[in-house]
N, C-alpha and C positions, 0 to 999 in steps of 0.2 A: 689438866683437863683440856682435851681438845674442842674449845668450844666453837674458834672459828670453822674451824671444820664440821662440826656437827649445823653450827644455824646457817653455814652455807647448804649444806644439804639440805637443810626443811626449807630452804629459802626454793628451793628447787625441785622440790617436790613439791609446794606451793602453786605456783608457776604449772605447774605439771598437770596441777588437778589431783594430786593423790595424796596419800595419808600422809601428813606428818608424825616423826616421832613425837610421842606422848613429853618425853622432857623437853622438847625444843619450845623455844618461844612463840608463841602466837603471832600472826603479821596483822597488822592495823591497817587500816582501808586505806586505801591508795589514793595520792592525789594531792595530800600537805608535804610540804617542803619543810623540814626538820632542822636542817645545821646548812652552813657554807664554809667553804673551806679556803683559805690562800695560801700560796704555797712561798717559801723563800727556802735561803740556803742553807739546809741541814734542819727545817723546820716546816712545819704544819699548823698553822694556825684554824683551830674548828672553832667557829660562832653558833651558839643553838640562837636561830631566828626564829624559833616559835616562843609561846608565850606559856612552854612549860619546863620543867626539869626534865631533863631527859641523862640517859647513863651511853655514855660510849666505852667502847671498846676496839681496839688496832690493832697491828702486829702484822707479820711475815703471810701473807695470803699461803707459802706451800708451808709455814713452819706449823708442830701440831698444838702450841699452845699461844695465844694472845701476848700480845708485848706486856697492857694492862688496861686497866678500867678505871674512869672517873665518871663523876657527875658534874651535871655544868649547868647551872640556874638559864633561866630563859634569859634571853639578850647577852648574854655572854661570852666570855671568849677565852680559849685556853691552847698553848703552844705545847707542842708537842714536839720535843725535839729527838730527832732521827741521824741514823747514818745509813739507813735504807734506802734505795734507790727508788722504791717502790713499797706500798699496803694498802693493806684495805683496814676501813673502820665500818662499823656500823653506829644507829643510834637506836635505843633500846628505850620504853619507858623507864624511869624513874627507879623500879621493883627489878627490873630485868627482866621479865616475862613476856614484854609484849614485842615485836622488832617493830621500830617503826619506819627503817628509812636503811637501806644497805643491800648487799654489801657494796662502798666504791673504792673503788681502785685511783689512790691517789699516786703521782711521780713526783719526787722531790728533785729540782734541778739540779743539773751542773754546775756548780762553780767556781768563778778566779778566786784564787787564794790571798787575800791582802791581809795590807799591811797598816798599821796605823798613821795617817801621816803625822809629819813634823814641821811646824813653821819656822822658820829663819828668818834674822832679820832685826834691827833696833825698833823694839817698838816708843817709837816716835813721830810726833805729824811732820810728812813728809820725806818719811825712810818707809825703803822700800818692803815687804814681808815676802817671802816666798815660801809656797807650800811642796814638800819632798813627800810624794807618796811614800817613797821606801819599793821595794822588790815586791813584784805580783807576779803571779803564775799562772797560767802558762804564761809563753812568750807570747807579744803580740796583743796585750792589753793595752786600751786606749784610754784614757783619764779625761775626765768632765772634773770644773772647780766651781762650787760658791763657796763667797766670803759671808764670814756672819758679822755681826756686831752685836752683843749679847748674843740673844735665841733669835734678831732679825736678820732678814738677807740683807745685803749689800747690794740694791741695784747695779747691773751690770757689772759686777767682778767675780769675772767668771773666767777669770785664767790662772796661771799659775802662780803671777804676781799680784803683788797688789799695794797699792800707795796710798799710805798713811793721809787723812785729810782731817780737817777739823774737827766734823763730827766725830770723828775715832776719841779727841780727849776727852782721858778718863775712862774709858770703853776697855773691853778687854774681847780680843778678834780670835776668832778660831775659823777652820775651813772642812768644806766637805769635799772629800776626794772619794770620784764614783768610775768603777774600773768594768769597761766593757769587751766583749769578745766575743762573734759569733759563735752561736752554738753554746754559747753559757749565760748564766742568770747575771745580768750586770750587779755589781756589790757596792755601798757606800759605807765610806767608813768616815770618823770624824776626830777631827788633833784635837789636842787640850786645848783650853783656853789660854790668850796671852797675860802677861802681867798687864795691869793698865797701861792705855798709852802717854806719853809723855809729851806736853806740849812739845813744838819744835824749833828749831834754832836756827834763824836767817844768816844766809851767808852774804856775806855784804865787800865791797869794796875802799878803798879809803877816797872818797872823792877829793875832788882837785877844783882850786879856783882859779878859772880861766879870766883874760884881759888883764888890762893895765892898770899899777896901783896907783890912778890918777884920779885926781878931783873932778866931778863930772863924767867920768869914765865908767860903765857900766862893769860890772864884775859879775862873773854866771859861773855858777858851781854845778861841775859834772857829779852825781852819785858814782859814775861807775858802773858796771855790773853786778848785781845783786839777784841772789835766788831763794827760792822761785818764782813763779812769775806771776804777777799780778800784784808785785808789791807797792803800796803807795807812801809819798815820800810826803815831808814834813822839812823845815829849813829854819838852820836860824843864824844870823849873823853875829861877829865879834870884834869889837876893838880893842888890841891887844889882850886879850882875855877877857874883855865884856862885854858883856849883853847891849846890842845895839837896839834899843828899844824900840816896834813897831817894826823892824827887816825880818820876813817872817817868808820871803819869797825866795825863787832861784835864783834871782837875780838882784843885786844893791849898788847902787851907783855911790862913791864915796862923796862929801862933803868937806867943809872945812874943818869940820869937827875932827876928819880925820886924819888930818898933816900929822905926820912923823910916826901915824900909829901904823900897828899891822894889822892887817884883814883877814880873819877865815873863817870860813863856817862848820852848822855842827846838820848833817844830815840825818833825820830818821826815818827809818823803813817799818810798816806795821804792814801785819798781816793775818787775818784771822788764823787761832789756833797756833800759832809763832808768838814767841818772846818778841817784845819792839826792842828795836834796837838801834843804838846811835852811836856816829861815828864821824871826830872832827878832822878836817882838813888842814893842811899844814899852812902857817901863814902866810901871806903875801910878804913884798919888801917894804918900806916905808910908805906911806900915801906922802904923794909931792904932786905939784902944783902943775899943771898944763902947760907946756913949753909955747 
């Protein structure tokens, strides 16, 4: 049934002032606004923004029959997926006898061809993740990145990498990768979700006790270098394997108590979202007496 063709006709002999055919649908009074339309890639999204049922109808503007016909409740919304470059739709009452709003000529854009990305990476706090779009087409596609964490954005992680932090444990990270090109519809596409994140694991040094193992004689323990940064340290001291009650600082001056013993300490590094972790220093020589 060539219908688009036919109620383009009476649509225009309307317009005209002249007779419409007898089977063509009647045109409703001009002036309400029926549907809205948004366009994406390979798709047509029609909203009826009135506050009735209304019947649409699409398809090939030169072909002689309609692609097809739906009804769409008032406030609604219904995609329409295309490989057409171009149609037109109308919106018809409810019955299909009356037109109320048509014909328009919609153009569906051009677009880059993607790809799903893929994250890389330990998920762990304070390992790094990186997002791989994968191949896009044409050439000359430019990539935009957000980080999610669940369904929320990631303030400011909006590149390609992205580093694991506290808030991440437990969380499971994915990324939206958006491919732009002049002259084409820019596309986002979005990677799967990560497994949870994994608290993370400080890398630490074995510190050293610096000065002489003398009575009276201060002794100051280096951590060392440990990462990453903003780690705060904790200190405890030892005679020969024990707990020197109340040296709790970086520094312990030996006593008497300490002749013949050996000195070392046991450093801790904590760090939100990181395992603590501790790590003791190798002894001193004997503690002996001040020459």
């Amino acid at each position: 049934m060539k219908k688009l063709r036919w109620i383009a006709a009476a649509l225009i002999a309307l317009v005209m002032g002249l007779t419409a055919v007898a089977s063509a649908p009647t045109a409703a009074a001009v002036g309400e606004t029926y549907t809205k339309v948004t366009l994406g890639c390979g798709y047509v999204d029609i909203r009826n923004i009135s506050s009735t049922k209304i019947e649409i109808m699409y398809g090939d503007p030169s072909a002689d029959a309609e692609d097809g016909t739906f009804l769409l409740a008032a406030k609604k919304t219904k995609r329409v997926h295309t490989s057409r470059t171009s149609f037109i739709f109308l919106a018809l009452d409810a019955t299909g006898t009356t037109l109320l709003e048509g014909p328009q000529t919609t153009y569906t854009p051009q677009c880059v061809t993607a790809k799903t990305p893929k994250i890389s990476g330990k998920t762990r706090v304070g390992e790094t993740l990186t997002a791989k779009p994968g191949t896009w087409a044409p050439a000359g596609v430019t990539f935009t990145y957000q980080w999610y964490r669940g369904s929320k954005k990631i303030a400011d992680a909006t590149s390609s990498d992205y580093v694991l932090t506290a808030a991440d444990k437990g969380r499971r990270i994915k990324v939206k990768v958006t491919g732009a090109l002049d002259g084409y519809q820019s596309v986002t596409k979005t990677s799967k979700v990560t497994a949870k994140v994994k608290i993370g694991h400080l890398a630490a040094s074995t510190p050293v006790v610096e000065g002489s193992a003398t009575v009276g004689a201060a002794l100051t323990v280096n951590p060392g270098t440990w990462s990453p940064e903003g780690i705060t340290f904790t200190y405890r001291w030892y005679r020969s394997g024990h707990l020197i009650n109340g040296a709790k600082e970086s520094s312990y001056t030996p006593t008497t108590a300490d002749l013949g013993k050996k000195i070392s300490a046991k450093v801790t590094g904590r760090l939100a979202g990181f395992e603590t972790k501790s790590v003791r220093s190798a002894a001193t020589s004997e503690v002996l007496l001040p020459v």
